[in-house]
C-alpha positions, 0 to 999 in steps of 0.5 A: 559501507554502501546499503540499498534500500527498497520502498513501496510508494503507493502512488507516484505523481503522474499517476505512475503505481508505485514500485521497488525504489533504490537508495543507499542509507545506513539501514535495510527496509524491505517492505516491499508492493507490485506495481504496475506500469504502461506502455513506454509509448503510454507513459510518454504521452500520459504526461502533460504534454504542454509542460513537458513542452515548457521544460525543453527550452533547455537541453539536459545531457545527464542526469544530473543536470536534470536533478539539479533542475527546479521542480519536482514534476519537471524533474520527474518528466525531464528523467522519464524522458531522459532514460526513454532515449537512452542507450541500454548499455548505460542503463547500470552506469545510471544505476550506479549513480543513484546510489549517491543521490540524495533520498527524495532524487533516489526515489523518484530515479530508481523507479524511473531507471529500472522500469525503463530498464525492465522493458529495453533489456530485461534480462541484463536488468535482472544480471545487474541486479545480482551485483546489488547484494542481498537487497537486489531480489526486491528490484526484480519484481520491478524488472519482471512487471516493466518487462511483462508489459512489453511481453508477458509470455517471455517474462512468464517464461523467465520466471517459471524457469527462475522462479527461487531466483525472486525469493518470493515466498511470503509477498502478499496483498491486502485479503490475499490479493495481487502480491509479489512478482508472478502476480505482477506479470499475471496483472500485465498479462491481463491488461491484453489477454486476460485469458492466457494471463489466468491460465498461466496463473492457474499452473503456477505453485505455492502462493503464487497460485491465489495471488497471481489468480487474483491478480488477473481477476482484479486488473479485469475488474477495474475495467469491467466487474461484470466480465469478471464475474462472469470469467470467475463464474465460469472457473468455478472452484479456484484457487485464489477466488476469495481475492476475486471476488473482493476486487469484483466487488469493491471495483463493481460497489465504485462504478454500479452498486445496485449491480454490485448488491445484486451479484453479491445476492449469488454468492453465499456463506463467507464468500458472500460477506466477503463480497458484500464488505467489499461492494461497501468499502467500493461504494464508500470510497466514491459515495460514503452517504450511500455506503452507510445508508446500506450498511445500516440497513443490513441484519445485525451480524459480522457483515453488518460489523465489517461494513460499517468499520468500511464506512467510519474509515473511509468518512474519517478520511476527511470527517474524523468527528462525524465518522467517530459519532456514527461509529459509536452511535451504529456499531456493536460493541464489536464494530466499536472495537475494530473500527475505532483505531483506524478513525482515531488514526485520523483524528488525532492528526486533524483535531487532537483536542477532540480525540483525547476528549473522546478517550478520556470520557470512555469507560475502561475497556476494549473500545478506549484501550483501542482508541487510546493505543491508535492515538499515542501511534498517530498523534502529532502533540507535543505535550508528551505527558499527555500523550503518556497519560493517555498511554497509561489509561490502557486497562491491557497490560501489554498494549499499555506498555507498548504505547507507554514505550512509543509515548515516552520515545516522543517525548524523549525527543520535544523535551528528554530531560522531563521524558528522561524522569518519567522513564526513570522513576515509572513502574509501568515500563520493564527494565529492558524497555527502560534502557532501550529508551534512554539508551 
């Protein structure tokens, strides 16, 4: 029995945003995220024309030729090229051989296919889509964004009128931004004609409302925060507003942050913490000495918490140790708290030695419980007992347990015999989660 799945990659190669792609396995995974696409005529030439050039010695007639072609981003470009020229009416044979690729081609295939599909036939896109069974809804956002991009108004149009035909309740983004396919079309619709694009947005219902809204406010301040800010300036009170002025301000800290920091001095309450976090996770992404040169230099408080946990995560990107020192030695105990997962998450894949050192000198509390718990998730050791010492040392009782039943699964799998007497004669782990694991 045949099964779709559906994944979001954040980023494809080529610097194509990642979509909803098609494959066939034995499960369903509905995690799903917006892209966003350009122009056909755009994404043609985006793609460095010179190896585009190299690869056309040899004429490729199927898609499956160019699939058996050397590669990865030769493939990528020779398939762009392949569905550009080719006739819509073969749009759903090309679907239905997708389903028989293997996982890496599925990916890369699907995106390409229904994107192309989206912007050439839409509408039969979106009929095809109803023979894919339950997991065809998480295709259509694919279709209605591709299809936005060549024409906004008439994608707009089709999803007012078939807005349950998406099923869209629950899509979201990170602080409430830019999820789900009204927002998707309300993010093309802005790239051309911000304007329109909120108004529509502004009439939308439901969730759709304050992700579309933020939808559009992010796009435009990608471009130009200050025309955002003015445009939100201008709104008022809206719907949505939160996530608008997170991306004016995280867009805004990457490109000016004195600018930035001015503005967030016009806001106020949560709003203006929430703008001042964002302005540092901005600047930090670009220029992490600055980004922790301003948090440190702010009051004691929630904001000055949020913007150093800003600043550890993106220093432990690439300086696990030194964001995991600066951490500890800046933040409140509450910053410590929040803000050591996501730096543990990064040491213990770059330097595990360190990172177990760390949680084995910690007192017993919140902020080692933490750090303990981020590591069993994201270790990469093969030593499984002391990855399951390091599960046992969590003081919460619950958060011990769930790492002790990911800890023994690892272990289960680089030595089961020795994994297997741990799970049988510990007294840490439930009956249920006992026979879960060595079942």
């Amino acid at each position: 029995m045949k099964t779709m799945i559906y994944m979001p990659v954040a980023t494809l190669v080529l610097g194509l945003t990642g979509g909803y792609f098609v494959g066939k396995s034995g499960s369903e995974n509905t995690t799903v995220s917006p892209i966003a696409t350009s122009s056909k005529s755009e994404r043609v030439r985006s793609i460095a024309p010179e190896k585009a050039a190299n690869t056309e010695s040899r004429e490729y007639k199927t898609s499956e030729d160019i699939l058996n072609s050397p590669g990865q981003t030769a493939r990528m470009e020779k398939l762009m090229s392949f569905y550009e020229n080719l006739d819509p009416a073969l749009f759903a044979d090309e679907a239905r051989k997708i389903e028989d690729l293997p996982w890496s081609e599925r990916i890369i295939a699907s995106y390409l296919l229904f994107s192309r599909w989206g912007e050439e036939a839409p509408r039969e896109a979106l009929a095809y889509t109803d023979t894919m069974g339950m997991g065809g809804r998480f295709v259509k956002p694919t279709i209605i964004q591709s299809w936005a991009g060549e024409s906004p108004e008439d994608a707009a149009q089709y999803y007012i009128e078939n807005t349950a035909e998406f099923g869209n309740r629950g899509w979201g983004g990170r602080r409430g931004r830019g999820g789900g396919p009204a927002a998707g079309i309300a993010k093309e619709w802005a790239r051309v004609d911000p304007v329109a694009a909120l108004q529509w947005s502004k009439g939308l219902t439901g969730d759709d409302v304050s992700s579309s809204v933020s939808g559009v406010f992010q796009q435009v301040a990608a471009d130009d925060p200050a025309r955002a800010a003015q445009m939100l300036a201008q709104e008022g009170e809206i719907e949505g507003r939160t996530g608008a002025v997170s991306s004016i301000a995280e867009s805004w800290g990457k490109t000016d942050p004195d600018a930035a920091e001015l503005w967030t001095q016009s806001l106020s309450g949560d709003e203006k913490n929430e703008a001042v976090q964002s302005m540092i996770r901005g600047l930090a992404a670009v220029d992490v000495e600055s980004a922790a040169e301003k948090s440190l230099a702010m009051s004691e408080g929630d904001t000055r918490d949020n913007s150093i946990i800003e600043v550890a995560d993106q220093m432990s990107r690439s300086r696990p140790e030194e964001a995991l020192s600066w951490l500890m030695e800046n933040g409140s105990e509450e910053a410590q708290i929040d803000g050591v997962g996501n730096v543990m998450s990064s040491l213990a894949r770059q330097n595990d030695s360190v990172a177990q050192s760390f949680i084995n000198t910690q007192e017993e509390g919140p902020v080692k419980d933490s750090a303990a718990a981020y590591y069993v998730f994201s270790n990469r050791n093969s030593n499984g007992q002391a990855v399951v010492d390091i599960a046992l040392s969590i003081s919460d009782e619950s958060r011990r347990e769930r790492s002790l039943r990911r800890a023994a699964g690892q272990w289960l799998e680089t030595d089961p015999d020795a994994a297997k007497d741990f799970i049988e004669s510990t007294d840490q782990l439930s009956d249920r989660n006992k026979e879960r694991l060595l079942n």
